[in-house]
C-alpha positions as CSV (number, residue, x, y, z in Angstrom):
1,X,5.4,-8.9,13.1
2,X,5.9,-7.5,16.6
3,X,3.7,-4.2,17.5
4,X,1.5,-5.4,14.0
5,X,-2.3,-4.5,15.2
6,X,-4.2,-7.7,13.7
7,X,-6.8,-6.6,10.8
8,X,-9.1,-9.2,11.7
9,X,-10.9,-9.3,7.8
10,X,-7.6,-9.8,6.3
11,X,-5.7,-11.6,8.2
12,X,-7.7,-14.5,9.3
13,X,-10.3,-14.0,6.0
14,X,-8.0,-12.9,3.2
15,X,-11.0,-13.6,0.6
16,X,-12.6,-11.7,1.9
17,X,-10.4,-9.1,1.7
18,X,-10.2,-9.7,-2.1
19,X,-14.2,-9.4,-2.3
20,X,-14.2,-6.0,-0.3
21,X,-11.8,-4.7,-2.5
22,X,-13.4,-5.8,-6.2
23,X,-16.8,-4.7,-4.5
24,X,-15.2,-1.1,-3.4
25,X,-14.6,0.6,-6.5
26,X,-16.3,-2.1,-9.4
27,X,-16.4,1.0,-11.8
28,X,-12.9,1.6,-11.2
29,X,-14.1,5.2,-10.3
30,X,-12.2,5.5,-7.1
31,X,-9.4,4.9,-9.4
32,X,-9.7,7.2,-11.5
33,X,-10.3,9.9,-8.7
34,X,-7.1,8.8,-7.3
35,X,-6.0,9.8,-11.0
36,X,-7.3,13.0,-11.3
37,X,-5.6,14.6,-8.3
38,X,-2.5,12.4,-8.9
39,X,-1.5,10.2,-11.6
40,X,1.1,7.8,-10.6
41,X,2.4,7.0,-14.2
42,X,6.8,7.1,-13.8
43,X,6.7,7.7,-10.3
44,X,7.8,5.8,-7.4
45,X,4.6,4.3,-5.7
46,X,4.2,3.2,-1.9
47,X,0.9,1.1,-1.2
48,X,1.3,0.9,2.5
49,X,-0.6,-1.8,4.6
50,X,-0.8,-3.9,0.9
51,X,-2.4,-6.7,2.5
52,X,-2.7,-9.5,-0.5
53,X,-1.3,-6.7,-2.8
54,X,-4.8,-6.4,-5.1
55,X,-3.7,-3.0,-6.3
56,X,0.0,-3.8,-6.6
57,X,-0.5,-4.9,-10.7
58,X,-2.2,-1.6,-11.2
59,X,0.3,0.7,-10.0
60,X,2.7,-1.7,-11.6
61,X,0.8,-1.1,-15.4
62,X,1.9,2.9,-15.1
63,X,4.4,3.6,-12.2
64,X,8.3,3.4,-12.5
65,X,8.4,1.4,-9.4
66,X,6.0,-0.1,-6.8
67,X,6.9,-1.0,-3.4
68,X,4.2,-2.8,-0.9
69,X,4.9,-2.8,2.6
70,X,2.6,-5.3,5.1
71,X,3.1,-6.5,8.3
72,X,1.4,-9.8,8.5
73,X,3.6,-12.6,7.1
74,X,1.4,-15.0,5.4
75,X,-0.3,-11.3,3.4
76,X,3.3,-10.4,2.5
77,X,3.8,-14.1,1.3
78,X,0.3,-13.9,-1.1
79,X,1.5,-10.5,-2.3
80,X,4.8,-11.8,-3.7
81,X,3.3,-14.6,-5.4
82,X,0.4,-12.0,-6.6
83,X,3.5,-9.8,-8.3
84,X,6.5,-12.1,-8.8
85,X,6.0,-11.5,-12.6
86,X,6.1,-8.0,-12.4
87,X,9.7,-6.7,-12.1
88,X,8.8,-3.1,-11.2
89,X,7.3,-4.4,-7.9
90,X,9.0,-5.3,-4.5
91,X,7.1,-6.1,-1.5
92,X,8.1,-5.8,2.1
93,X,7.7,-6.7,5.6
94,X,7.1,-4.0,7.7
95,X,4.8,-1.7,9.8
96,X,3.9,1.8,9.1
97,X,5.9,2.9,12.2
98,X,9.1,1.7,10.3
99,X,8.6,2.0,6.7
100,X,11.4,-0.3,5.7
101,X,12.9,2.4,2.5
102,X,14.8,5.3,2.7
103,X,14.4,9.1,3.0
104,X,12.5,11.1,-0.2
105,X,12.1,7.5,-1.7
106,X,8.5,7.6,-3.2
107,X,5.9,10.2,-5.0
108,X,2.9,8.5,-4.6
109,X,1.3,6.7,-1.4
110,X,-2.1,4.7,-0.5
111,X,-3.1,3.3,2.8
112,X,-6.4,1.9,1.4
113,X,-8.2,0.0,4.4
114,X,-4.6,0.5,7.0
115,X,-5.7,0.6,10.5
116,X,-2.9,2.4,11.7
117,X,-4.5,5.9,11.0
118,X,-6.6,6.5,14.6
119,X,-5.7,7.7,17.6
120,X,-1.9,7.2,17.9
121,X,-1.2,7.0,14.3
122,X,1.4,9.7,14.7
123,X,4.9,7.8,14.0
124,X,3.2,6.0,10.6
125,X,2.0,9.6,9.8
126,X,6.0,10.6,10.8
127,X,6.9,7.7,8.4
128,X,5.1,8.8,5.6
129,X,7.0,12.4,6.3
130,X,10.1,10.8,6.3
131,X,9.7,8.7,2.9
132,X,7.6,10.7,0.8
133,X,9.4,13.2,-1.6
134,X,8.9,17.5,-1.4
135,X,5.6,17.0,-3.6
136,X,4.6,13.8,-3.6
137,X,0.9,12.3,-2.6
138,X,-0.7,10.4,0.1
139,X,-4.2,8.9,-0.2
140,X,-5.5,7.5,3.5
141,X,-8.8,5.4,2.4
Protein backbone atom coordinates (compact mmCIF):
# COMPACT_ATOMS: atom_id res chain seq x y z
CA UNK A 1 0.00 0.00 0.00
CA UNK A 2 1.48 3.35 -1.06
CA UNK A 3 3.07 5.59 1.88
CA UNK A 4 2.97 1.93 4.03
CA UNK A 5 6.46 2.14 6.11
CA UNK A 6 7.70 -1.72 5.71
CA UNK A 7 7.76 -3.56 9.37
CA UNK A 8 10.58 -5.57 8.41
CA UNK A 9 9.69 -8.67 11.18
CA UNK A 10 6.36 -8.88 9.84
CA UNK A 11 6.26 -8.42 6.67
CA UNK A 12 9.00 -10.37 5.20
CA UNK A 13 9.02 -12.98 8.61
CA UNK A 14 5.34 -13.23 9.52
CA UNK A 15 6.29 -16.27 11.87
CA UNK A 16 7.94 -14.60 13.48
CA UNK A 17 5.58 -12.17 14.12
CA UNK A 18 3.29 -14.95 15.47
CA UNK A 19 6.23 -16.10 17.93
CA UNK A 20 6.76 -12.39 19.29
CA UNK A 21 3.42 -12.15 19.93
CA UNK A 22 2.71 -15.73 21.90
CA UNK A 23 6.11 -14.95 23.71
CA UNK A 24 4.84 -11.20 24.68
CA UNK A 25 2.19 -11.70 27.01
CA UNK A 26 2.31 -15.96 27.53
CA UNK A 27 0.44 -15.35 30.89
CA UNK A 28 -2.08 -13.49 29.12
CA UNK A 29 -1.28 -10.69 31.81
CA UNK A 30 -0.93 -7.90 29.35
CA UNK A 31 -4.38 -8.89 28.61
CA UNK A 32 -5.83 -8.63 31.30
CA UNK A 33 -4.18 -5.17 32.10
CA UNK A 34 -5.66 -4.04 28.89
CA UNK A 35 -8.91 -5.30 30.84
CA UNK A 36 -8.68 -3.68 33.91
CA UNK A 37 -8.49 -0.16 32.51
CA UNK A 38 -10.89 -1.15 29.68
CA UNK A 39 -12.84 -4.05 28.93
CA UNK A 40 -13.86 -4.31 25.46
CA UNK A 41 -16.87 -6.77 25.96
CA UNK A 42 -20.08 -5.08 23.53
CA UNK A 43 -18.01 -2.50 22.18
CA UNK A 44 -16.84 -1.67 18.89
CA UNK A 45 -12.98 -2.69 18.74
CA UNK A 46 -10.24 -1.15 16.29
CA UNK A 47 -6.79 -3.22 16.34
CA UNK A 48 -4.87 -0.92 14.14
CA UNK A 49 -1.65 -2.13 12.27
CA UNK A 50 -3.34 -6.03 12.87
CA UNK A 51 -0.60 -7.52 10.97
CA UNK A 52 -1.64 -11.50 10.74
CA UNK A 53 -4.60 -10.45 13.02
CA UNK A 54 -3.32 -12.79 16.25
CA UNK A 55 -5.47 -10.79 18.57
CA UNK A 56 -8.42 -10.40 16.23
CA UNK A 57 -10.33 -13.91 17.79
CA UNK A 58 -9.86 -12.47 21.23
CA UNK A 59 -11.51 -9.25 20.72
CA UNK A 60 -13.88 -11.26 18.62
CA UNK A 61 -14.81 -13.78 21.97
CA UNK A 62 -16.26 -10.40 23.90
CA UNK A 63 -16.64 -7.33 21.62
CA UNK A 64 -19.78 -6.51 19.52
CA UNK A 65 -17.66 -5.89 16.51
CA UNK A 66 -13.89 -6.07 15.53
CA UNK A 67 -12.40 -4.25 12.77
CA UNK A 68 -8.53 -4.87 11.75
CA UNK A 69 -6.97 -2.41 9.62
CA UNK A 70 -3.22 -3.31 7.87
CA UNK A 71 -1.44 -1.99 5.27
CA UNK A 72 0.57 -4.77 3.86
CA UNK A 73 -1.46 -6.91 1.42
CA UNK A 74 -0.34 -10.43 1.87
CA UNK A 75 -0.83 -9.54 6.27
CA UNK A 76 -4.37 -8.40 5.45
CA UNK A 77 -4.77 -11.55 3.21
CA UNK A 78 -3.45 -14.08 6.44
CA UNK A 79 -5.76 -12.00 8.71
CA UNK A 80 -8.95 -12.79 6.71
CA UNK A 81 -8.27 -16.32 6.44
CA UNK A 82 -7.27 -16.19 10.40
CA UNK A 83 -11.05 -14.70 11.10
CA UNK A 84 -13.26 -15.66 8.17
CA UNK A 85 -15.23 -17.88 10.74
CA UNK A 86 -15.87 -15.14 12.93
CA UNK A 87 -18.74 -12.97 11.71
CA UNK A 88 -18.18 -10.05 14.16
CA UNK A 89 -14.81 -9.42 12.46
CA UNK A 90 -13.91 -7.42 9.28
CA UNK A 91 -10.47 -6.65 8.25
CA UNK A 92 -9.22 -3.86 6.17
CA UNK A 93 -6.64 -2.47 4.00
CA UNK A 94 -5.49 0.66 5.11
CA UNK A 95 -2.83 2.92 6.83
CA UNK A 96 -3.18 4.71 10.06
CA UNK A 97 -3.14 8.02 8.14
CA UNK A 98 -6.49 6.99 6.56
CA UNK A 99 -8.39 4.74 8.83
CA UNK A 100 -10.71 3.33 6.30
CA UNK A 101 -14.29 3.72 8.87
CA UNK A 102 -16.20 6.46 9.68
CA UNK A 103 -16.43 9.27 12.34
CA UNK A 104 -17.14 8.11 16.29
CA UNK A 105 -17.05 4.48 14.84
CA UNK A 106 -15.17 2.45 17.61
CA UNK A 107 -14.71 2.41 21.66
CA UNK A 108 -11.85 0.56 21.94
CA UNK A 109 -8.27 0.72 19.97
CA UNK A 110 -4.78 -1.18 20.00
CA UNK A 111 -1.76 -0.37 17.95
CA UNK A 112 0.25 -3.34 19.54
CA UNK A 113 3.78 -3.38 17.71
CA UNK A 114 2.41 -0.20 14.79
CA UNK A 115 5.32 1.72 13.76
CA UNK A 116 3.58 4.65 12.87
CA UNK A 117 3.72 6.21 16.41
CA UNK A 118 7.43 8.18 16.15
CA UNK A 119 8.25 11.29 15.02
CA UNK A 120 5.53 12.29 12.44
CA UNK A 121 2.87 10.07 13.73
CA UNK A 122 0.59 13.06 13.96
CA UNK A 123 -2.22 12.29 11.08
CA UNK A 124 -2.56 8.39 12.51
CA UNK A 125 -2.70 10.08 15.98
CA UNK A 126 -5.45 12.69 14.00
CA UNK A 127 -7.02 9.32 12.73
CA UNK A 128 -7.47 7.84 15.90
CA UNK A 129 -9.21 11.42 16.91
CA UNK A 130 -11.38 11.28 14.15
CA UNK A 131 -12.70 7.50 14.64
CA UNK A 132 -12.66 6.91 18.22
CA UNK A 133 -15.98 7.75 20.03
CA UNK A 134 -16.29 10.76 23.16
CA UNK A 135 -14.89 8.01 25.77
CA UNK A 136 -13.52 5.44 24.09
CA UNK A 137 -9.76 3.86 24.57
CA UNK A 138 -6.53 3.64 22.85
CA UNK A 139 -3.76 1.39 23.88
CA UNK A 140 -0.23 2.30 21.84
CA UNK A 141 2.12 -0.94 22.71
Amino acid sequence: MPGAVPSPNIWHHPATYELENRAADPDGRLLEALRSVADWAGRDVLDLGCGTGFHLPLWAAAARSVTGVEPHPDLVAIARRRTRALANVSVLAGLAERIPLPDASVDWVQARLAYFFGPGCEPGLRELGRVVRRGGTVFVI
